[in-house]
Each structure stands twice: as C-alpha cells, then as structure tokens.
Backbone as a ProteinNet text record, in pm:
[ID]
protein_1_A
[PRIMARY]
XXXXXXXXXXXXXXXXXXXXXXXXXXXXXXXXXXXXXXXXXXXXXXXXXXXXXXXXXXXXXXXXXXXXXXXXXXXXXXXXXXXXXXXXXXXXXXXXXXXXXXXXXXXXXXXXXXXXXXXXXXXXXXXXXXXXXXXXXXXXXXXXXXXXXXXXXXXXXXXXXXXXXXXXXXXXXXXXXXXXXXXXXXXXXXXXXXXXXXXXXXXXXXXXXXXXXXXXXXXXXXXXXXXXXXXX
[TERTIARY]
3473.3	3429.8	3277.7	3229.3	3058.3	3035.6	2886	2844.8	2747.1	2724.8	2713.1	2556.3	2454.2	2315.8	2266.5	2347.8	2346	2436.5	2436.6	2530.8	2664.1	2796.4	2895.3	2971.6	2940.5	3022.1	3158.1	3233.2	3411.8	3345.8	3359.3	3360.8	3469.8	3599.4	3668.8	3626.2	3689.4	3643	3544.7	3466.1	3328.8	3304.6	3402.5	3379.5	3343	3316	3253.3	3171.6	3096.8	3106.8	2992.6	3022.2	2963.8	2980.8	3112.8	3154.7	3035.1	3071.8	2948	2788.7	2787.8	2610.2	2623.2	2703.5	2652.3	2732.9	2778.6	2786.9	2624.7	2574.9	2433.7	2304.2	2322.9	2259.4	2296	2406.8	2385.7	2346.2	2369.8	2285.6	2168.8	2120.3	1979.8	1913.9	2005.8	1950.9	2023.4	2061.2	2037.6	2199.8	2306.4	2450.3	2490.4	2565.1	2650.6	2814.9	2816.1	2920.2	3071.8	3184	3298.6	3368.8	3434.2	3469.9	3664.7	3707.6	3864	3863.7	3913	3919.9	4082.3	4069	4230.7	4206.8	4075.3	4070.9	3978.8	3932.7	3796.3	3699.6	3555.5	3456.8	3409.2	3320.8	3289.3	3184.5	3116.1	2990.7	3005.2	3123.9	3121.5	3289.2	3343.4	3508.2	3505.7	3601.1	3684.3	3795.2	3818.8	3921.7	4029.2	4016.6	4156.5	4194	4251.8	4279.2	4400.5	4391.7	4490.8	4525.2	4650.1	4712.6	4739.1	4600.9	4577.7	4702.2	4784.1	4906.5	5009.3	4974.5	5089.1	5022.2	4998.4	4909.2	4976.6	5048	5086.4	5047	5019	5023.9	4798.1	4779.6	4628	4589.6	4662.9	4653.9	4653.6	4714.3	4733.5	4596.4	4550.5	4500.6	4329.5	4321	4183.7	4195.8	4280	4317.8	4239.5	4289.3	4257.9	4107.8	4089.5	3975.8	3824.8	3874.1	3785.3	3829	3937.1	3984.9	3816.2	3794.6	3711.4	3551	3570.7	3502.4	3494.3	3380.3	3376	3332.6	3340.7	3260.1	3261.6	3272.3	3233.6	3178.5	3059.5	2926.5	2946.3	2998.7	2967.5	3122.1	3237.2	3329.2	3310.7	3297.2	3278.9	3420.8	3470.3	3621.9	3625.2	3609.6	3557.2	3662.2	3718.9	3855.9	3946.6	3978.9	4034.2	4101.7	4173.6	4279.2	4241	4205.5	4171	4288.8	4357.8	4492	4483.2	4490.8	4494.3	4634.4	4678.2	4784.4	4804	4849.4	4908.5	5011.2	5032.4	5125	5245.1	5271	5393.7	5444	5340.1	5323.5	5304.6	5233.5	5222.2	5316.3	5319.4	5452.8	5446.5	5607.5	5599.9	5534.4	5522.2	5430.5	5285.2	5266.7	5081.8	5056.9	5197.4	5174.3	5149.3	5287.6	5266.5	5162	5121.7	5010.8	4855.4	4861.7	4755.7	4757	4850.1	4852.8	4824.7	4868.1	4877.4	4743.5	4696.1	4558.4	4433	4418.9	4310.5	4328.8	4453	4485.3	4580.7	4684.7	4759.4	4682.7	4640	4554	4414.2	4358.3	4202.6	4246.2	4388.4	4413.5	4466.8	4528.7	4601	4485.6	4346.9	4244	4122.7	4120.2	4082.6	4130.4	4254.9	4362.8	4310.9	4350	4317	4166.3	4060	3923.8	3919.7	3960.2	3898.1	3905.1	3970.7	3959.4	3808.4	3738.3	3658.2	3537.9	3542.3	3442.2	3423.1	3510.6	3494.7	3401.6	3420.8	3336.8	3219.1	3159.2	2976.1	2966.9	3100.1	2997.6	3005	3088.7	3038.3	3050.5	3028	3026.1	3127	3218.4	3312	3227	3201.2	3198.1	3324.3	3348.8	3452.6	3424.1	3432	3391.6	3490.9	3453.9	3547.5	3469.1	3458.4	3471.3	3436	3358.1	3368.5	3476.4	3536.1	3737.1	3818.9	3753	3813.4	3773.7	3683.7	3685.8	3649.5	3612.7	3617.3	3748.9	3871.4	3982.1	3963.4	4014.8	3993	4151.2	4178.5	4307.9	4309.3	4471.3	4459.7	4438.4	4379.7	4342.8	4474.1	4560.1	4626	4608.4	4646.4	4700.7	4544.5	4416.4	4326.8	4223.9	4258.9	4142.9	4268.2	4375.7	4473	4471.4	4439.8	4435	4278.1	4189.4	4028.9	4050.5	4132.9	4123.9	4163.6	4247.2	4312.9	4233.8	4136.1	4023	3959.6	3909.4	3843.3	3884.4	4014.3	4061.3	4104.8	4103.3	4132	3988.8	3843.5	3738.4	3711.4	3761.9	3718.9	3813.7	3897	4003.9	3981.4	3882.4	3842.6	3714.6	3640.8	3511.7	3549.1	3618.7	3702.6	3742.7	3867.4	3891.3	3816	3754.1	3661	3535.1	3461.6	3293.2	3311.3	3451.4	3437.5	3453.3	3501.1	3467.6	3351.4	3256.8	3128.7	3152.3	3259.1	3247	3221.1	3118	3074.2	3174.4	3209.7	3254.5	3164.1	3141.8	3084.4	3168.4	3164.2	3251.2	3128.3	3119.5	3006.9	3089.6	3055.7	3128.5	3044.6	3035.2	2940.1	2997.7	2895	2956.1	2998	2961.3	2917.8	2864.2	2920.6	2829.3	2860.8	2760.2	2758.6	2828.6	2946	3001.3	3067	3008.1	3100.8	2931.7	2932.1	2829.8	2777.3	2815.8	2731.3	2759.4	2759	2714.2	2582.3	2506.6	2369.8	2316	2407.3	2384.7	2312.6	2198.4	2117.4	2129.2	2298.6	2325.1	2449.2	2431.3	2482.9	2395.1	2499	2364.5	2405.5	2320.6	2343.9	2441.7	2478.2	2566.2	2437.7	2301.4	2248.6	2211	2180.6	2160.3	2251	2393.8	2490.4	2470.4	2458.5	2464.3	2352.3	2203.6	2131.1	2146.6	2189.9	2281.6	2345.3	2478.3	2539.4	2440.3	2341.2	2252.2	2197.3	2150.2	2090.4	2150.6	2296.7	2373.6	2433.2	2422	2467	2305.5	2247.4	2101.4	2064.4	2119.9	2118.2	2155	2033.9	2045.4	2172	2142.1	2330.6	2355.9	2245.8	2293.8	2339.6	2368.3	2341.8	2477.7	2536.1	2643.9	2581.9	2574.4	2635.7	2791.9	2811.4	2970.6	2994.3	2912.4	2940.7	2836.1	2821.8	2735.3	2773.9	2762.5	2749.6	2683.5	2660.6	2597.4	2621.6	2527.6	2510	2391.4	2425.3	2338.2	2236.9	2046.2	1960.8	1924.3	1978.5	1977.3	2130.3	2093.6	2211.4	2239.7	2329.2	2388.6	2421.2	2362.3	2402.8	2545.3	2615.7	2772	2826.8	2947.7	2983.9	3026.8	3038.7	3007	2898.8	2864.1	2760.5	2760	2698.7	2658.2	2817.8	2811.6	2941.5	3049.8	3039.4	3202.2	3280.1	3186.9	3227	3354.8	3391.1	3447.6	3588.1	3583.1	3707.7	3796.5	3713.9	3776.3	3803.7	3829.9	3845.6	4046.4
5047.7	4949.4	4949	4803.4	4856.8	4846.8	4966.9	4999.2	4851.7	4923	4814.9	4830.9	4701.4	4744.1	4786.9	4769.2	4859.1	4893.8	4957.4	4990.1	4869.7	4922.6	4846.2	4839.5	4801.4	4774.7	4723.1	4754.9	4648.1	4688.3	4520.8	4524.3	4438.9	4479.2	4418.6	4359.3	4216	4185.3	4082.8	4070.9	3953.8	3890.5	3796.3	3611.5	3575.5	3668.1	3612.3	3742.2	3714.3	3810.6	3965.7	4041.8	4154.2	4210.2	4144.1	4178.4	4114	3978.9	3879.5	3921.5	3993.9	4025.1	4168	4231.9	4382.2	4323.9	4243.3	4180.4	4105.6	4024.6	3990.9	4087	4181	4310.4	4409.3	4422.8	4491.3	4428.7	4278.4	4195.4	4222.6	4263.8	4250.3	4354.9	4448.8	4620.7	4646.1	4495.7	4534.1	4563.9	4557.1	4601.9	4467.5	4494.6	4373.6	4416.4	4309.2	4334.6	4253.3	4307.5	4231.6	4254.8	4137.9	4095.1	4128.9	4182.3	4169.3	4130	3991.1	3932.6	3833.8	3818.9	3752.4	3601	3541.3	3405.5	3404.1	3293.4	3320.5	3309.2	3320.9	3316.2	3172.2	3125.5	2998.4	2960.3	3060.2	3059	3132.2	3187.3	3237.5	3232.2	3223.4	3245.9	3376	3428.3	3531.2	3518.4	3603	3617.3	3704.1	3761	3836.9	3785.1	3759.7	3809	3839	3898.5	4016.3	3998.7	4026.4	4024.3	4149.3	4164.7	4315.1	4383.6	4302	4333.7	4368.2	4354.8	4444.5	4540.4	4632.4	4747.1	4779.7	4771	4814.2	4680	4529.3	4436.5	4418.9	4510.5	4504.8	4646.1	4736.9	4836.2	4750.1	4687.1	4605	4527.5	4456.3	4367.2	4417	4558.2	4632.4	4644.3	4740.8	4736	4551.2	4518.1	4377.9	4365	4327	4339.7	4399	4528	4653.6	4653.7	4549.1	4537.5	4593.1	4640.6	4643.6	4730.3	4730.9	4781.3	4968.2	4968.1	5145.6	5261.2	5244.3	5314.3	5210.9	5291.4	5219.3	5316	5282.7	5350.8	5270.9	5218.5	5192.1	5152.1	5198.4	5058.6	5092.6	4978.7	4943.7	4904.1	4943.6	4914.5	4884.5	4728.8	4669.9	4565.5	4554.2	4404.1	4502.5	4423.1	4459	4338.7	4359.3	4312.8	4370.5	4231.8	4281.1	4221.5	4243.5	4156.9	4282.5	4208.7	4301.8	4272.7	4383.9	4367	4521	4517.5	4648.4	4695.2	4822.5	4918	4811.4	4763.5	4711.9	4579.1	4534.8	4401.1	4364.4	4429	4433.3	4415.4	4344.1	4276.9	4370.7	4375.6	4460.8	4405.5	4269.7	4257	4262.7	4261.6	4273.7	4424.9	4513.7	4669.3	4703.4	4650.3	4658.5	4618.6	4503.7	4447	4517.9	4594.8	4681.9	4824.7	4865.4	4959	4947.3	4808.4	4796	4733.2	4699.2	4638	4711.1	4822.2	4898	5007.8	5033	5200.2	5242.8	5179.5	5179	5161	4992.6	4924.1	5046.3	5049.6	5114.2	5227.3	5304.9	5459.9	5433.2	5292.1	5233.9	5208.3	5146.3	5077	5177.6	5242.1	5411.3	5496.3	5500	5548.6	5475.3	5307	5256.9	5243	5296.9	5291.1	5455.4	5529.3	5718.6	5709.5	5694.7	5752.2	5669.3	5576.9	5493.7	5612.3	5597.3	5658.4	5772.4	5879.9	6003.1	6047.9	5887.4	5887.1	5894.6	5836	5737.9	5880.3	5935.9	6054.6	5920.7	5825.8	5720.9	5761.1	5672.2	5660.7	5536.8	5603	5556.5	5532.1	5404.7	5355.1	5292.9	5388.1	5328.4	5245.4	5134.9	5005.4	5119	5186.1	5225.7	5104.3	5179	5117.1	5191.6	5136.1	5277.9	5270.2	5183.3	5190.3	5259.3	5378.8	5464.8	5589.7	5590.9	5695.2	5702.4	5513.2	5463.5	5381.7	5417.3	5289.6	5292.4	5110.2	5029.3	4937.8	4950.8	4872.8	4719.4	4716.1	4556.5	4615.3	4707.9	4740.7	4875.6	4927.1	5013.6	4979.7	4904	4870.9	4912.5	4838.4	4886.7	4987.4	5038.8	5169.9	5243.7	5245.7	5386.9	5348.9	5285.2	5309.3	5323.7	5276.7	5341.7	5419.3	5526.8	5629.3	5764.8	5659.9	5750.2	5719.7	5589.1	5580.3	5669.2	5745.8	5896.3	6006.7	6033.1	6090	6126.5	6018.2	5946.3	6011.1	5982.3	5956.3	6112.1	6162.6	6360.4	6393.7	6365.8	6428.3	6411.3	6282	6249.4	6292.4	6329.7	6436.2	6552.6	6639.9	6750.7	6763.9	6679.3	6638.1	6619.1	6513.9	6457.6	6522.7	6559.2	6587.7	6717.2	6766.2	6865.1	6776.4	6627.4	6533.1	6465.5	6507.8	6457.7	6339.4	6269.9	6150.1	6171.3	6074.7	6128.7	6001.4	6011	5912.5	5912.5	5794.8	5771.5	5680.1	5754.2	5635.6	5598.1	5448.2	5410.6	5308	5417.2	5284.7	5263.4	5128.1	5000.5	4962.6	4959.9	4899.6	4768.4	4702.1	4530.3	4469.9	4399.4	4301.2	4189.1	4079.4	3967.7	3860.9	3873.7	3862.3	3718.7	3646.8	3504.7	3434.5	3329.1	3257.8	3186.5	3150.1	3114	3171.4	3330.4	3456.3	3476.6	3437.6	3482.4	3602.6	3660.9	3716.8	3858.8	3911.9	4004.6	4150.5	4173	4290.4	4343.3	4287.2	4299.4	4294.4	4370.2	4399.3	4272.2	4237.4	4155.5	4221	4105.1	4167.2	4220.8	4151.6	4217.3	4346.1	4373.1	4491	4617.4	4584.2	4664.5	4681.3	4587	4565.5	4681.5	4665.7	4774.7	4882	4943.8	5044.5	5100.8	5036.8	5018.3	5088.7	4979.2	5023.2	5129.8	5163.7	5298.5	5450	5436.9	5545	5548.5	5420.1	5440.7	5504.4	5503.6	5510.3	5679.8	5754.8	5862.2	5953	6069.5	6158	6183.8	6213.8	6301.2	6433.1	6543.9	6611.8	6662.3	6500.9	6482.3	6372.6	6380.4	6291.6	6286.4	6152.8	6100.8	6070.3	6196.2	6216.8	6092.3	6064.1	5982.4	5910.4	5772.4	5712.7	5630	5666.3	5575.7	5537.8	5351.9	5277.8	5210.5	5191.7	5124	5026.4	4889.5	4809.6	4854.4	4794.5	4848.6	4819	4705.3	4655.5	4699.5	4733.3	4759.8	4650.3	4592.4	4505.8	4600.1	4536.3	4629.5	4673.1	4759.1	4801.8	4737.9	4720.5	4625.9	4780.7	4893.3	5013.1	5125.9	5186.4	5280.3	5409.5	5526.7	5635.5	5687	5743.9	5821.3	5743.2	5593.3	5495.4	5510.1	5547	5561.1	5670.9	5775.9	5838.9	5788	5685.6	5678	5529.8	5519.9	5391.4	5474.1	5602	5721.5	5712.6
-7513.1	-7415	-7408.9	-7376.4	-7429.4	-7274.5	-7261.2	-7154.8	-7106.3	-6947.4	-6849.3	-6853.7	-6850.8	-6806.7	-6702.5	-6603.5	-6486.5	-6401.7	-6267.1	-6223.8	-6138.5	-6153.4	-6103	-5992.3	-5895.1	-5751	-5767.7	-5693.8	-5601.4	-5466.5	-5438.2	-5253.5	-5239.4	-5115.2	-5075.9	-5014.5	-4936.4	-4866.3	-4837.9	-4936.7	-4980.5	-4964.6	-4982.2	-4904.6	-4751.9	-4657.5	-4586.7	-4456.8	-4343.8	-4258.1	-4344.6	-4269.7	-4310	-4510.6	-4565.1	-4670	-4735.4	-4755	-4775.4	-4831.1	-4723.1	-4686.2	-4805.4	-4781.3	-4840.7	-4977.2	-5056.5	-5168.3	-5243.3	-5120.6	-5118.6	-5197.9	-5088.2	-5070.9	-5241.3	-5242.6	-5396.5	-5460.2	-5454.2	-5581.5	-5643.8	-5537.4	-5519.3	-5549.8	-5500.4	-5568.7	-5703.2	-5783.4	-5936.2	-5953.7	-5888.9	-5904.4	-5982.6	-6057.6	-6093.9	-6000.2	-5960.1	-5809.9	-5862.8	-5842.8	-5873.1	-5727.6	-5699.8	-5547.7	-5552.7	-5475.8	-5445.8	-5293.8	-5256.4	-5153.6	-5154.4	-5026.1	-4996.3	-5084.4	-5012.6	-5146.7	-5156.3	-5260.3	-5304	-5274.3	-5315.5	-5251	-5239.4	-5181.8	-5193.4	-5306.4	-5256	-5410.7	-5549.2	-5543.1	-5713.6	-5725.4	-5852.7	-5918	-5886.8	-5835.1	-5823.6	-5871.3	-6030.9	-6092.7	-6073.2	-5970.9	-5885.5	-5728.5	-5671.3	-5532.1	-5508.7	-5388.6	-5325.7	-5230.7	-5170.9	-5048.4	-5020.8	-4917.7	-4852.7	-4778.2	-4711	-4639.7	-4737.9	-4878.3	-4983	-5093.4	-4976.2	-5082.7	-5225.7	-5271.3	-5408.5	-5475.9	-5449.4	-5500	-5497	-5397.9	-5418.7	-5510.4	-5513.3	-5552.4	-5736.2	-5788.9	-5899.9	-5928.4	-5772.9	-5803.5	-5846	-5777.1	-5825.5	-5955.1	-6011	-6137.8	-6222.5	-6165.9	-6266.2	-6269.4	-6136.1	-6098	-6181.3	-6251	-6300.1	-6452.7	-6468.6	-6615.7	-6743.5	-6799	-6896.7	-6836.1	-6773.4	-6694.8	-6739.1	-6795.4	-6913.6	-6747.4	-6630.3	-6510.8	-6432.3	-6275.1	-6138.3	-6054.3	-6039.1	-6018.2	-5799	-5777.7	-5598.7	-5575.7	-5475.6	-5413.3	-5278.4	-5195.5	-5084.6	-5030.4	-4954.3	-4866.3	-4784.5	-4751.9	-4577.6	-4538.4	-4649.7	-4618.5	-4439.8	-4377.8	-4261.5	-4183	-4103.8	-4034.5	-3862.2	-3781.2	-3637.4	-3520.2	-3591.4	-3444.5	-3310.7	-3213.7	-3086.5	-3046.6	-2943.5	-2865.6	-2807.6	-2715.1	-2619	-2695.6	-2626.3	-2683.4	-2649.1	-2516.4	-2473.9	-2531.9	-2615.7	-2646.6	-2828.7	-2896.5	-2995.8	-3110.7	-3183.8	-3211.3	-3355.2	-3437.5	-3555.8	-3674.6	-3674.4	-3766.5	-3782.9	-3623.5	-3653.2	-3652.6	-3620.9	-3649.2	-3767.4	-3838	-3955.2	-4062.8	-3998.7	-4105.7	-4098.7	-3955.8	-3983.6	-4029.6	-4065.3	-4108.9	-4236.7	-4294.8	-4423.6	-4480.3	-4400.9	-4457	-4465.8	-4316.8	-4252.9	-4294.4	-4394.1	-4388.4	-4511.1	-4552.2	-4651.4	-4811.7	-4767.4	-4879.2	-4920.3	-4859.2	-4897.4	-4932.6	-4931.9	-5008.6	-5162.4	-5119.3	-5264.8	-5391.1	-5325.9	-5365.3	-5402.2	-5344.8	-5374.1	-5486.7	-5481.1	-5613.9	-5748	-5714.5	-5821.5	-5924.2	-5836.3	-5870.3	-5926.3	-5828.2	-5893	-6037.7	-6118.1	-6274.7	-6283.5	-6270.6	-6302.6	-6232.2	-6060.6	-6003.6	-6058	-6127.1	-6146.3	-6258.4	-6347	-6498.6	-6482.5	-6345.6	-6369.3	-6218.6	-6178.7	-6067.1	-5926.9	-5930	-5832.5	-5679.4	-5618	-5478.4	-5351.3	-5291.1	-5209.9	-5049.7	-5030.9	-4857.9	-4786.5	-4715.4	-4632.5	-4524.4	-4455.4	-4357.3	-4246.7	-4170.6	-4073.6	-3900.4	-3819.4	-3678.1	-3584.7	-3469.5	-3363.8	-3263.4	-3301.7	-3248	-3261.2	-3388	-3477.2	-3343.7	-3315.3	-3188.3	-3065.6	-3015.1	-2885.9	-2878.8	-2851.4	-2799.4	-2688.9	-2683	-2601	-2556.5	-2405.9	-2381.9	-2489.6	-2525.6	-2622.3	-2796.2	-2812.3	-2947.9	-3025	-2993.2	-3035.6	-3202	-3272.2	-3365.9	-3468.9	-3417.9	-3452.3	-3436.8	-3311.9	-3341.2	-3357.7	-3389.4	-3475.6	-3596	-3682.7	-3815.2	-3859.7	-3768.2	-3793.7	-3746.3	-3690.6	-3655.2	-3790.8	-3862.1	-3951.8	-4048.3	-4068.4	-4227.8	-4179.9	-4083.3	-4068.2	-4139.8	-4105.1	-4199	-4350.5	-4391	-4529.4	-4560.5	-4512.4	-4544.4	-4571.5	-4463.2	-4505.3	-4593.8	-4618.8	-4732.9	-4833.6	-4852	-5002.2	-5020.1	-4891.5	-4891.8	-4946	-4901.6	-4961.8	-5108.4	-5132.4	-5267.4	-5360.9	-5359.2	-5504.7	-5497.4	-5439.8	-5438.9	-5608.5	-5575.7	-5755.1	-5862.8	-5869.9	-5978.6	-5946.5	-5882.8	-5817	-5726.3	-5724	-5649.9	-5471.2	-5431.2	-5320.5	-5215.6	-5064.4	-4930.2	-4861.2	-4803.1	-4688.6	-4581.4	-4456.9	-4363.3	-4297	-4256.6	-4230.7	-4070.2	-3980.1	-3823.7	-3703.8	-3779.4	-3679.2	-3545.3	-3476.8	-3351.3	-3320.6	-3286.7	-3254.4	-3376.8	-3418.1	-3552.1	-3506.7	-3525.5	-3557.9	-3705.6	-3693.1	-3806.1	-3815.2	-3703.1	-3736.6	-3751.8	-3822.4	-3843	-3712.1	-3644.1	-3523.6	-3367.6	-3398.7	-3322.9	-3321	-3212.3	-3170.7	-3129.6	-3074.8	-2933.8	-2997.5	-2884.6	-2900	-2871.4	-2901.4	-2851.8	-2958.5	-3039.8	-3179.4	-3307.3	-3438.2	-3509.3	-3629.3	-3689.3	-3802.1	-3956.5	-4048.2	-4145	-4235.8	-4217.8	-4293.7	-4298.2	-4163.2	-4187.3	-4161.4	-4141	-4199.5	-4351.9	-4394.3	-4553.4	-4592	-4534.2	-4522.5	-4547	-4449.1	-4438.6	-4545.3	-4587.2	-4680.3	-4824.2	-4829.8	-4986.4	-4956.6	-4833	-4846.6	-4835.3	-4777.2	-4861.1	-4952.9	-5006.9	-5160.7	-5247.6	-5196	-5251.4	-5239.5	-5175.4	-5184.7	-5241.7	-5253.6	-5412.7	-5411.6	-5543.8	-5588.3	-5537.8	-5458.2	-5457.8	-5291.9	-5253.3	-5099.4	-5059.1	-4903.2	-4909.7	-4760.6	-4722.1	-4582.8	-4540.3	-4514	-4466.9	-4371.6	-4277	-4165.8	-4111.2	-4078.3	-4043.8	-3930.3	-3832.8	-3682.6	-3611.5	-3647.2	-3594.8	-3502.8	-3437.6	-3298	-3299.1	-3230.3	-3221.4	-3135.6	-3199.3	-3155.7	-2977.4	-2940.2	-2760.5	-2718.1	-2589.3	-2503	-2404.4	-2380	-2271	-2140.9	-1994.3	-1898.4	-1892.5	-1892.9	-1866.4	-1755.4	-1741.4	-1643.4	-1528.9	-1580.4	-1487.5	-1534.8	-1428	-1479.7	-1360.5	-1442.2	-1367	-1340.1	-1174.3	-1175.7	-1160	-1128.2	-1101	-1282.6	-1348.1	-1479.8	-1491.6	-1404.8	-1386	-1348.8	-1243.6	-1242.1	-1293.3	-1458.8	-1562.5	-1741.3	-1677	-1803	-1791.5
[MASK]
++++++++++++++++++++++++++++++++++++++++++++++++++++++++++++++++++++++++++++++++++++++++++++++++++++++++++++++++++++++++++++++++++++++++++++++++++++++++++++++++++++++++++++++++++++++++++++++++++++++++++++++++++++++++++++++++++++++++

C-alpha cells in the first residue's frame, strides 16, 4: 500500500456542528481527514455512511471507510445521539438508541481502527460530555452512556499505551453547536475543534488522559451559595 504524505484522521460525525469544525481544523493542520457520518457532508462526497444505531453495521462501515489506507495516525469519535427523557418516561427505543450510538458504536469503531492506530503509534479522542459526570433530571439515557465513554476511555488508556496508541476523553460543557446559537455563555465548535488539535498535538511521550472544558463566561445560576444545598 503506498504511504500517505501526511498524517490520516476518521472523524465521526463531520457533517455538521462541532464534528464539522474539528474536520475543518485538521485540514488545516495538514491531516488528510476521511469522514464516517450518518449522511453526507454537504461540501465534500463521502464514500461511506453509517447508521450509528447499528454498531456492527458502522463497525463495517469504518472498515470501508480506511479501505487502503497503509496507517491512521488521529480518530476522533464525536457522532452522538442526544434524546432526553426521565427514568419514568424514556421510551425503549431512545434507550436503546443511545446506548448504541454514544457507547456501543465508538467501542465497535475503535476495534475497527486499532490494527491501523497501532501501526503509525496513533491517537484516539473520545467526544465525551460533562453529563458524563454532571446528570441532570430528563437526561438518564445520556449522561449514562457518557458516563460509561469514561470508562471505555481509561480502559483503552490502560490497554493500548503498550502498542503506543495514546486516548483522550475530551468533555465540553455548553457548545454552540447549532448554526444560529449566539449566546455568550457557550463555547464555539471552533474552538472545541482547538482543543481537539492540540491534544492531538502532543508529544509522544505524553497523554492527556482527560480534558474538561468549560465555557470561558458564566451565566448567573438560577441558585447559588447555600440554597444550593437543598436542589442536591
């Protein structure tokens, strides 16, 4: 297989929102980037997509994805599924579909990339959440499976770092992720994307296990001080 002139990204996720931007963002730092998304992008062919809700069928679709591909030097894992609902309320398919999208998929998609990452020494970002260790009433479905890409994220810290491959879980707070979101108390996709390049940008003989971000303005709390005590 003939080698690459530079290094090779998979970002799930891409076509729009935060995926989008840190697709942008490697461009730019010289990655040649290949996209696995539900459909395609608007600005470039995407010759795979995947239906994240059938991890063995995305687990395939990376595979394709990376077809010829001699090394994969970056994958980024940000595709996600945000349905809310209560414990009492939450219906089995939006259970199911997050398990399968936020948590199933990205171990399947992970699997399917290691023989590649292990060749070039690459580097795994996981898109986790701070839902993953702030829940919030309405959210079961999603901060328990960012609860468990935490886990996923140290096990493969553990695991791979002896085939050199390095994880990063990277969980943002608030983003601005729909296109006409203003608001000043959220952070932009770019500079998640930021983010993003600059722990991939770090030496080899170094890992950002965990990265938790928070937007740089605070909105007043709708409680504060000690009444905070009794909404625990």
């Amino acid at each position: 297989m003939p080698d690459l002139p530079g290094p090779l990204a998979l970002v799930t996720g891409s076509n729009r929102g935060t995926g989008r931007a840190i697709r942008s963002r490697l461009l730019a730092d010289g990655y040649a980037v290949r996209c696995l998304n539900r459909t395609p992008c608007a600005d470039h062919t995407d010759p795979v997509t995947a239906d994240f809700a059938d991890p063995d069928a995305a687990a395939r679709a990376a595979v394709l994805a990376l077809a010829g591909a001699p090394r994969l030097d970056l994958l980024v894992v940000n595709a996600v599924t945000r349905g809310f609902g209560t414990v009492a309320e939450v219906g089995a398919r939006d259970w199911d579909e997050a398990v399968a999208v936020n948590l199933t998929t990205p171990v399947r998609v992970v699997q399917a990339a290691l023989p590649l990452l292990r060749r070039s020494e690459g580097h795994i970002v996981l898109m986790g959440s701070h839902a993953g260790s702030r829940p919030f009433e309405g959210g079961l479905a999603y901060c328990a499976t960012k609860a468990a890409l935490k886990q996923v994220a140290e096990v493969l810290l553990m695991e791979e770092r002896r085939h050199g491959v390095r994880t990063t879980l990277l969980s943002p707070g608030a983003i601005r992720n729909l296109d006409d979101d203003d608001s000043a108390y959220k952070m932009s996709v770019e500079s998640v994307a930021d983010v993003v390049s600059w722990a991939a940008a770090t030496p080899r003989d170094t890992v950002l296990g965990e990265i938790e971000l928070r937007p740089g303005r605070l909105d007043r709390p709708p409680v504060v001080g000690l009444d905070r005590l009794q909404y625990v």
